[in-house]
N, C-alpha and C positions, 0 to 999 in steps of 0.2 A: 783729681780736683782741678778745676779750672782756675787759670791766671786769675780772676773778677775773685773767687774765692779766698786766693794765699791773700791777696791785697787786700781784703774784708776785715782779715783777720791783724795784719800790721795799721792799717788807718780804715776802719767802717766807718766813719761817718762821713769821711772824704771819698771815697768807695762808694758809700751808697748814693749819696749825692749825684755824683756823674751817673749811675749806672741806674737810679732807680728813675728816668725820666718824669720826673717832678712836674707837675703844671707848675711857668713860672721859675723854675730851678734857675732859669740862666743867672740872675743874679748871683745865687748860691754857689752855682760852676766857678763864675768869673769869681769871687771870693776865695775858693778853692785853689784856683791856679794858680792867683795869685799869691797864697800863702807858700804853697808850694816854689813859686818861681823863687822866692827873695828865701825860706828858709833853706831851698838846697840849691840855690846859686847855682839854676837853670832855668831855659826859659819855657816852661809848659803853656799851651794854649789850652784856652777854657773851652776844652770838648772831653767826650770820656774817655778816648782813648789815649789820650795826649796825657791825661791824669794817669790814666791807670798803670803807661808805661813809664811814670816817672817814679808811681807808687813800688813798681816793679825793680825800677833800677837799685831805686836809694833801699830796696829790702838786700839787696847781693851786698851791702854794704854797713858795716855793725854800725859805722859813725853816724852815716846820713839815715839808716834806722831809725837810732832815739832822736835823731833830729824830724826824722816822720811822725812816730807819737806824740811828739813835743808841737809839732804843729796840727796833727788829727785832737789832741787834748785841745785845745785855745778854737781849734774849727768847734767844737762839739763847746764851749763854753757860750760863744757865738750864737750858735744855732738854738740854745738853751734863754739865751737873752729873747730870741727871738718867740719865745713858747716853744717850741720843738724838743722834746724830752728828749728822744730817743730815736735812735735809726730806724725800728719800725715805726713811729711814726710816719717818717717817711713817705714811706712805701705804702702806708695807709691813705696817705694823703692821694695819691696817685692812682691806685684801686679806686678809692672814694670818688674822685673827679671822675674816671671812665664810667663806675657804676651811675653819678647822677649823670652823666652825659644820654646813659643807654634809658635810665628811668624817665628819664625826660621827653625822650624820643616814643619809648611806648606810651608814654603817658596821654602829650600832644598831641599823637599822631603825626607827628612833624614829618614832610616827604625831604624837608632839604636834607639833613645828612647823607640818606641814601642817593637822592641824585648828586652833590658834590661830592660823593665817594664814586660814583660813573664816571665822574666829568674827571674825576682829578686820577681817573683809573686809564681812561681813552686818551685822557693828554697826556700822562707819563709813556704810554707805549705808542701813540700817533707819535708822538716826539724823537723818541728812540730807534723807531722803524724808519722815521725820516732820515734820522744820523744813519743809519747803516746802509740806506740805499741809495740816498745821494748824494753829489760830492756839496756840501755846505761853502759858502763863500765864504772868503778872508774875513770880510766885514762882519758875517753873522756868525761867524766860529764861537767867542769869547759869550754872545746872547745865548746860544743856542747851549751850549754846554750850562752855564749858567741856570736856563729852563730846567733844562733835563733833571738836574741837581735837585734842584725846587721840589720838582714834579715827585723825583725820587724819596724826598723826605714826606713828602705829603703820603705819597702813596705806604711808605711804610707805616705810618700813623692809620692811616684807611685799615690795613690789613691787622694791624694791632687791635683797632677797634673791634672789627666786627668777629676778626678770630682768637682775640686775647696778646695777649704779648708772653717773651719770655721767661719777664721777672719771677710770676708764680714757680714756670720750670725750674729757675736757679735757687730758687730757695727751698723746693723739694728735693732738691740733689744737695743743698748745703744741708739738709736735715737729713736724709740717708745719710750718707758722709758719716754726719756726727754719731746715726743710731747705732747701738752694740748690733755685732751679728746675729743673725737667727740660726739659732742653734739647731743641728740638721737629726 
């Protein structure tokens, strides 16, 4: 069972948050981290794995535990104000954005996706192939790595899109996991 899994199961809604890439979620992150920061008196940064490994720490720990429920409970009261019933919601949400993104795309016939997915495909590795081959000046060091970054998240959203992302995988292996064995 995977780290993202144990953590599911002590805070999911803080869990699913960071890990089910939300159209929009950043607010919810930053929400997140910061409950997390002030109830277990650390400083987590609003990204997923800055959550995840705090979600991680405070499980090794019975006290800062119910003080993880105590704040996944008040996240998940939150997120309930806001209409969002439930974790899968979530994650529907998210599905739902990729699928009108792709129905949109067949629909219109729209060419931009696929060429900004070239453009953002050639510039992540024109970029990367530049870093490795030449020596980068002082000056453009700090821009250049910077780019690359960029380039690197765009590009993994590119490959998300057109060949799917994780998420479904992890939620097919949280459901094995849970299913009884098949009897031989």
């Amino acid at each position: 069972m995977s780290v993202t899994s144990f953590a599911k199961k002590a805070a999911p809604w803080i869990t699913t948050i960071a890990s089910a890439a939300v159209p929009g979620a950043a607010p919810f992150i930053g929400i997140a981290s910061k409950l997390l920061s002030t109830g277990l008196n650390t400083t987590v940064k609003p990204d997923a794995q800055s959550i995840t490994n705090a979600i991680t720490e405070a499980m090794a720990n019975p006290e800062q535990l119910a003080v993880l429920k105590k704040i996944d409970d008040d996240f998940a009261v939150q997120m309930k104000a806001l209409d969002i019933q439930d974790c899968e919601a979530l994650a529907k949400i998210a599905a739902d954005d990729v699928a009108n993104a792709r129905q949109r795309e067949m629909t219109v016939k729209d060419k931009i996706p696929a060429l900004l997915a070239v453009l953002i495909t050639l510039g992540f590795f024109g970029v990367l192939s530049y870093m490795l081959l030449r020596t980068i000046p002082p000056a453009g060091h700090d821009a250049m790595l910077l780019m690359l970054g960029s380039l690197s998240t765009a590009w993994t959203s590119v490959v998300a899109y057109y060949f799917g992302s994780s998420a479904g995988s992890d939620r097919k292996t949280e459901l094995l996991a849970a299913a009884p064995p098949i009897p031989k």
